[in-house]
C-alpha positions as CSV (number, residue, x, y, z in Angstrom):
1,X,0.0,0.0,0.0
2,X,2.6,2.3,0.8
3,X,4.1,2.1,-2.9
4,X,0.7,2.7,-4.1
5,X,0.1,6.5,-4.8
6,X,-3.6,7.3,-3.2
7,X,-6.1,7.6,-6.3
8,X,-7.5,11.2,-7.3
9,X,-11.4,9.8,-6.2
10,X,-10.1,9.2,-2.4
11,X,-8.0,12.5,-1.9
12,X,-11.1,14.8,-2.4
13,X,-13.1,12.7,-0.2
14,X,-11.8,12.2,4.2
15,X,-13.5,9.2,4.2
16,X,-11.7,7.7,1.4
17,X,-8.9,8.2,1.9
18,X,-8.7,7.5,5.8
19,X,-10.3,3.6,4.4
20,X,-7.1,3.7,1.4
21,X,-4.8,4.6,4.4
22,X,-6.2,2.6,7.0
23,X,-4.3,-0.8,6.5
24,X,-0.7,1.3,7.1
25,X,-2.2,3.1,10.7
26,X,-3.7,-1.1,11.7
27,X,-0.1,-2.0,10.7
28,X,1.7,0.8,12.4
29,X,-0.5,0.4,15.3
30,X,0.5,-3.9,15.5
31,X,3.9,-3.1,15.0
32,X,4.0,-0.9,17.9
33,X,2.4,-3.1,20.3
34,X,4.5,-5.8,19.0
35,X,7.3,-3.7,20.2
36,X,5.9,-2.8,23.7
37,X,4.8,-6.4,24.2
38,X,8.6,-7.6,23.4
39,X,9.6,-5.4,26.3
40,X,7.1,-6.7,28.5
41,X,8.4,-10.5,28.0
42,X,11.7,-9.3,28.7
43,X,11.2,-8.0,32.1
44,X,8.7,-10.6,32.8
45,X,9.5,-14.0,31.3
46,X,12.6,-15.7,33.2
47,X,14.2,-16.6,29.6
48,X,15.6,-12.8,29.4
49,X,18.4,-13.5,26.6
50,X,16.3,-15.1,24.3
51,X,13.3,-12.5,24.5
52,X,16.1,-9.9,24.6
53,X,17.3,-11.7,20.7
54,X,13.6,-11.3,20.0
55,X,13.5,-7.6,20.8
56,X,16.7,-6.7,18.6
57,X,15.7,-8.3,15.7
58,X,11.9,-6.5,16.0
59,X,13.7,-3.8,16.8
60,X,15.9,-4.1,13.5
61,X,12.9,-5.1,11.3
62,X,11.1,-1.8,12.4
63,X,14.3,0.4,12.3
64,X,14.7,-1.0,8.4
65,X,10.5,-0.4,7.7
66,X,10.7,3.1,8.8
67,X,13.5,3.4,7.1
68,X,12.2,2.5,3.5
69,X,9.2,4.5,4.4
70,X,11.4,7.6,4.5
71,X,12.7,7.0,1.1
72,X,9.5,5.2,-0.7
73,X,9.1,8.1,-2.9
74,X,13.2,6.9,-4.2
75,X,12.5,3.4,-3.9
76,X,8.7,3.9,-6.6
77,X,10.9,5.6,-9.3
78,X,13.7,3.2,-9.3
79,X,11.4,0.8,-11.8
80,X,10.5,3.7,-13.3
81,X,14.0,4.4,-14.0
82,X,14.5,1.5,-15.5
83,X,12.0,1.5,-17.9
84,X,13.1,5.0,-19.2
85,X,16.1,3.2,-19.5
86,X,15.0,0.7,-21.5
87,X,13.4,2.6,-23.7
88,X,16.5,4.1,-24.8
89,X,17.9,0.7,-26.0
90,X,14.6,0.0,-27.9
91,X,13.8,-3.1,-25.2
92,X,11.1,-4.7,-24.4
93,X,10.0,-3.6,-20.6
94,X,9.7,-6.9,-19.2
95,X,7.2,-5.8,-16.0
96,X,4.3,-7.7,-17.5
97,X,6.2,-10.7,-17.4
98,X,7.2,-10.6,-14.0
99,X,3.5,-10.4,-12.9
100,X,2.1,-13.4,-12.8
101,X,5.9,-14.9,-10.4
102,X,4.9,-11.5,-8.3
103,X,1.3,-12.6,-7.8
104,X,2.2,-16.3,-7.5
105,X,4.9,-15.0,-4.6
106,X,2.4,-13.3,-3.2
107,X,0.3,-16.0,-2.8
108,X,2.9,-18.2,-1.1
109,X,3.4,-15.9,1.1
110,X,0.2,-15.2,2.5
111,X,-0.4,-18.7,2.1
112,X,2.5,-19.2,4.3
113,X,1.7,-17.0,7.0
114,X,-1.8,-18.8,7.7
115,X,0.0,-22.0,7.8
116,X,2.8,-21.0,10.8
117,X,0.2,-19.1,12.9
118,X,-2.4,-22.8,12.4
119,X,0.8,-25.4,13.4
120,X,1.5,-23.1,15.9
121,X,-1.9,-22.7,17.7
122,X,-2.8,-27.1,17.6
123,X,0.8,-27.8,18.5
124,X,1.6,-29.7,21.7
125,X,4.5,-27.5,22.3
126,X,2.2,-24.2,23.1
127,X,0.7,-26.2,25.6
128,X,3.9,-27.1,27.5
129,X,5.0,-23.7,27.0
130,X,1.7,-22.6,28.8
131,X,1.9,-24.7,31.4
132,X,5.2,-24.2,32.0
133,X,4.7,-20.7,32.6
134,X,1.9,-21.6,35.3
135,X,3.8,-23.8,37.3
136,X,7.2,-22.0,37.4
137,X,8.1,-19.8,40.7
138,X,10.1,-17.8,38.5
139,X,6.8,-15.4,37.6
140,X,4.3,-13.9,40.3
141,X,1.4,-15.9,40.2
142,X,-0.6,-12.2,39.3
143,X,1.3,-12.2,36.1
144,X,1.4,-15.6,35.0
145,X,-2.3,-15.6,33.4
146,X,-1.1,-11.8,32.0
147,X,2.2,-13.4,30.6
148,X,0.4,-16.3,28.8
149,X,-2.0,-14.1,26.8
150,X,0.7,-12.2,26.2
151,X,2.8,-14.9,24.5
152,X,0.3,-15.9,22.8
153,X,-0.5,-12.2,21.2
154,X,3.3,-11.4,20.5
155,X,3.8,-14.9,19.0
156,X,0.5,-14.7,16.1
157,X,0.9,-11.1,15.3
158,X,5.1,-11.3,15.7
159,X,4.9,-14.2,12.9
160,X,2.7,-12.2,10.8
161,X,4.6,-9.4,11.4
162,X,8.0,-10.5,10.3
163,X,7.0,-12.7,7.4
164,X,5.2,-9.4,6.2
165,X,8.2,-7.3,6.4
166,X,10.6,-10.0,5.0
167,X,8.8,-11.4,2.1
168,X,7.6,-8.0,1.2
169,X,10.9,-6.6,1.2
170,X,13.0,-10.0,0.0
171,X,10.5,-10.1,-3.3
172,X,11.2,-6.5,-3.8
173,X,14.6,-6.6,-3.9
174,X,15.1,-9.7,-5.4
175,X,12.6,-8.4,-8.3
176,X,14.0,-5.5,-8.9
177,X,17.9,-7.0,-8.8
178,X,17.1,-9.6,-11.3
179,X,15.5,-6.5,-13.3
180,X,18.6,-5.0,-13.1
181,X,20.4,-7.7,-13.9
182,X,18.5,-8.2,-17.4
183,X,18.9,-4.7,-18.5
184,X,22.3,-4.9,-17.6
185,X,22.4,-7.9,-19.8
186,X,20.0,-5.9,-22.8
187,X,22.9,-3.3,-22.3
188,X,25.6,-6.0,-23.3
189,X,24.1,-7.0,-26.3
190,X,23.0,-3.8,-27.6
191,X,26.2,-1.9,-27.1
192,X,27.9,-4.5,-29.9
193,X,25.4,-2.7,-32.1
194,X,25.9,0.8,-31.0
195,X,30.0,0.0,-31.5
196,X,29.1,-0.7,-35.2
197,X,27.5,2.5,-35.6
198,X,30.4,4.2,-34.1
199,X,28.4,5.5,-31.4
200,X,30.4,5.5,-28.4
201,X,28.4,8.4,-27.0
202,X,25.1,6.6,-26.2
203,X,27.2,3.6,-24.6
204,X,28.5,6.3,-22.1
205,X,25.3,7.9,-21.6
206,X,23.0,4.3,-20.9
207,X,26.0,3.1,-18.7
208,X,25.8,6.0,-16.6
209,X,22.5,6.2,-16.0
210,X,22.6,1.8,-14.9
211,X,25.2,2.6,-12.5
212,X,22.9,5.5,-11.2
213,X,20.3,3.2,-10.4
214,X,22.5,0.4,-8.8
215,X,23.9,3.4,-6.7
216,X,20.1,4.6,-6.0
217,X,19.3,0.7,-5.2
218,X,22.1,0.4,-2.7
219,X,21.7,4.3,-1.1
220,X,18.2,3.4,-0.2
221,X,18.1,-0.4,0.5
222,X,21.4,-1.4,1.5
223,X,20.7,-0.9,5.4
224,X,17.4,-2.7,5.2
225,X,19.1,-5.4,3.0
226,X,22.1,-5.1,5.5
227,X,18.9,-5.9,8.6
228,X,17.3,-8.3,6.1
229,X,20.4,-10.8,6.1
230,X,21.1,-10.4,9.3
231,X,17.5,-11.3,10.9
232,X,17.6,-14.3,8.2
233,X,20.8,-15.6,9.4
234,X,19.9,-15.3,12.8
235,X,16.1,-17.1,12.3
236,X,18.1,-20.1,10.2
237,X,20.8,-20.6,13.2
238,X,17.7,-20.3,16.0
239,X,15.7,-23.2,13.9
240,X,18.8,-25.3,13.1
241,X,19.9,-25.4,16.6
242,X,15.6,-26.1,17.7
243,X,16.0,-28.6,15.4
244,X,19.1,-30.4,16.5
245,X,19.2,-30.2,19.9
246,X,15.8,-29.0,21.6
247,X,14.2,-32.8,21.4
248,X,10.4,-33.1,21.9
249,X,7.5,-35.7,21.3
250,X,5.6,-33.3,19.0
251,X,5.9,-34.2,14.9
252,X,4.0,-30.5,14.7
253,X,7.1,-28.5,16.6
254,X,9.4,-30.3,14.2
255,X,7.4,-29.1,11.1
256,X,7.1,-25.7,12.3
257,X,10.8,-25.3,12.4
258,X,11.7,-27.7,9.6
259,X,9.4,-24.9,7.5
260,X,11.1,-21.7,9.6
261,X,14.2,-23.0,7.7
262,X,13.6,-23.7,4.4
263,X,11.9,-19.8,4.7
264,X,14.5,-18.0,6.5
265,X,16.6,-20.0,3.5
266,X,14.5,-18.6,0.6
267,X,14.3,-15.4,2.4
268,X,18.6,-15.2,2.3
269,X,18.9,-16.9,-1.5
270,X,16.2,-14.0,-2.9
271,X,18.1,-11.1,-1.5
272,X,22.0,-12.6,-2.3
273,X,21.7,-14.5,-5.4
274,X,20.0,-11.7,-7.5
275,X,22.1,-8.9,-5.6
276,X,25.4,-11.0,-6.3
277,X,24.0,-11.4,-10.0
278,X,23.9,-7.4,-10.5
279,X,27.0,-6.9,-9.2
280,X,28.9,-9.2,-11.2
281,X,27.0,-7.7,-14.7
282,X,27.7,-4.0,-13.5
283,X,31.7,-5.1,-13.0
284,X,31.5,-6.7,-16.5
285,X,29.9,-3.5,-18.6
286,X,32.7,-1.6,-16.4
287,X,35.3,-3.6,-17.9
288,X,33.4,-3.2,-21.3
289,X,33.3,0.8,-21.0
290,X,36.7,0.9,-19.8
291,X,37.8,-1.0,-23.3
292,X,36.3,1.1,-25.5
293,X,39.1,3.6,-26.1
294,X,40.4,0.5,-28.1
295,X,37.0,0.2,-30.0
296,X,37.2,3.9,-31.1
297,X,40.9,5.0,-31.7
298,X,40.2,8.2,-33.7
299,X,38.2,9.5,-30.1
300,X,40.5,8.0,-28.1
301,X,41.6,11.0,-25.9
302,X,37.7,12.1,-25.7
303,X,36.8,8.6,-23.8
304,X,40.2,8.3,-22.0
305,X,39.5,11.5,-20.4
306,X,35.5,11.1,-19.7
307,X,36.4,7.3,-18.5
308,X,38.7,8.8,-15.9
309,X,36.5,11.5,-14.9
310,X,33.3,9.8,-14.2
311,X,33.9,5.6,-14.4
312,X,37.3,4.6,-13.8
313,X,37.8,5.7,-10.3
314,X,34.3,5.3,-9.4
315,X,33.1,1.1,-8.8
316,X,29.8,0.7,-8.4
317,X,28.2,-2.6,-6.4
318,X,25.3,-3.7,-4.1
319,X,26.2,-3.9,-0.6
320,X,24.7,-4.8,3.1
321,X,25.0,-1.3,4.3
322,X,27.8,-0.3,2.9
323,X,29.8,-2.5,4.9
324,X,30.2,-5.5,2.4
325,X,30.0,-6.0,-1.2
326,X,27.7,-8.7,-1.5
327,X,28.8,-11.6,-4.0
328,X,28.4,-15.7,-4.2
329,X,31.6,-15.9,-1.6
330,X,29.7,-14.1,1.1
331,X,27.0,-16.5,1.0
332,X,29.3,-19.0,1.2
333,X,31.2,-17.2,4.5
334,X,27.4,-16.7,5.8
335,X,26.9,-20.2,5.9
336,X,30.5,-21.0,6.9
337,X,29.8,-18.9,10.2
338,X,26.8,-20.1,10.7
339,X,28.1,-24.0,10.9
340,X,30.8,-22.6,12.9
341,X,28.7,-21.2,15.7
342,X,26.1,-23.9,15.6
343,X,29.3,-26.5,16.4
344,X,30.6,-24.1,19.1
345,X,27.0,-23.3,20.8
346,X,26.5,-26.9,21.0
347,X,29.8,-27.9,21.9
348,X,29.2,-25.6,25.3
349,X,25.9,-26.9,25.8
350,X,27.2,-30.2,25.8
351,X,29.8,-29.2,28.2
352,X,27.6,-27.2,30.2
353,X,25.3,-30.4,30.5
């Protein structure tokens, strides 16, 4: 809703347009209590460090939604962008074919949602957690009632919550890289042309303008891509280690976190794959621009001095907050640490035990 400009029929009327913007204020308003019942597990709940995880990765989540809020208005005309773009190479815009994927994501998605917040609500494992809560001395008996409703609330709405922010923000990114990445590749095959017609002026001008709009995609989405990987990485490692060494009777809990996995998985693979994609097409028409001095011999002073000015000193990549360049080797590392910590988590608990 929030990349949908509000039609001309609801902004003359108060009404209409309170009803257009009234799924962002319900969201707002759930993320918010989300938020102030986190807190309230923390002091309350005698498992502090793992509602204290919880409450930095909300915390995250909401610090990366407000922060794409701030810069929507960037983040609309990036597609936009691109389609100017393709006009100028004579390309087919490929949006309509990426409809019917978008829809079908969609789909999964909500799809998805309904089924964690059903396993959740007939699993065995609620119970236990429930009546764990009422027979432990480590809560007041006048809050234990208070702190089972409470779980219960933060756990639906913090499941719908999260998978809304994710695969919102994990299909958009992941749409709009592998966008990228196929103009990037139109760009490739029509500058071969455009070499023929000794026009060396128009290849300058179209690869400018890409790298504009990989810098525009990592100024306004590399800190919620940065938050993104993060929260991913951290859900995989949490359900791995549930998985492997938190042992219960309950086939439900098992399929819950099986499913957590594979999701916080696709979740990781739709924001590094397509970003890693863009940024190895964007070094290749680099390396392409950068050659054509040899292309054009008679201009060759003209495009030494332009390349130097504006492209050679100047690389341009997709990045987690402009920390790391992201590529198919920091996948790899991702998953490399994540073994690593899983072997040294359990390793102490084993020890501890």
């Amino acid at each position: 809703m929030d990349t949908l400009p509000c039609p001309k029929f609801c902004g003359k009327q108060k009404l209409c347009k309170f009803v257009w913007n009234s799924p962002r204020y319900i969201f707002n308003f759930v993320l918010l209590f989300v938020l102030v019942a986190q807190i309230a597990l923390v002091i309350l709940m005698p498992l502090k460090k793992r509602e204290l995880t919880c409450l930095i990765i909300i915390v995250l989540q909401i610090s990366a939604h407000n922060f794409m809020l701030r810069s929507q208005e960037c983040i609309r005309g990036l597609l936009k962008k691109i389609s100017e773009i393709l006009k100028i190479l004579n390309s087919h815009n490929p949006r309509k074919v990426f409809q019917n994927p978008i829809n079908a994501y969609c789909l999964l998605s909500i799809v998805s949602s309904i089924s964690f917040i059903a396993v959740y609500l007939i699993s065995n494992t609620r119970i236990q957690i429930h009546r764990y809560i009422r027979h432990t001395k480590d809560i007041s008996e006048e809050y234990k009632e208070f702190c089972v409703f409470l779980l219960e609330i933060r756990n639906v709405l913090t499941v719908s919550l999260l998978l809304g922010l994710s695969v919102s923000f994990s299909g958009y990114y992941g749409f709009i890289c592998y966008h990228t990445s196929l103009l990037l590749s139109e760009f490739s095959s029509k500058s071969i042309n455009l070499i023929v017609k000794s026009d060396y002026e128009t290849i300058l001008k179209i690869y400018l303008e890409i790298s504009q709009v990989v810098v525009s995609i990592d100024d306004f989405l590399s800190y919620p891509t940065f938050v993104n990987v993060l929260a991913d990485i951290a859900g995989l490692f949490w359900a791995c280690y549930v998985i492997i060494f938190d042992s219960k009777d309950d086939y439900l809990f098992y399929l819950y976190f099986v499913a957590a996995a594979f999701t916080y998985i696709l979740w990781l693979l739709m924001v590094m794959l397509p970003a890693a994609s863009v940024n190895k097409a964007i070094e290749v028409a680099r390396n392409f621009v950068l050659s054509l001095p040899g292309w054009f011999p008679h201009h060759q002073n003209v495009l030494k001095k332009c390349i130097k000015m504006k492209i050679k000193h100047k690389k341009v990549s997709l990045t987690l907050w402009k920390i790391y360049k992201i590529d198919h080797s920091l996948l790899i590392s991702s998953m490399g640490t994540l073994v690593t910590y899983g072997i040294i988590v359990g390793t102490l608990g084993a020890v501890q035990s």
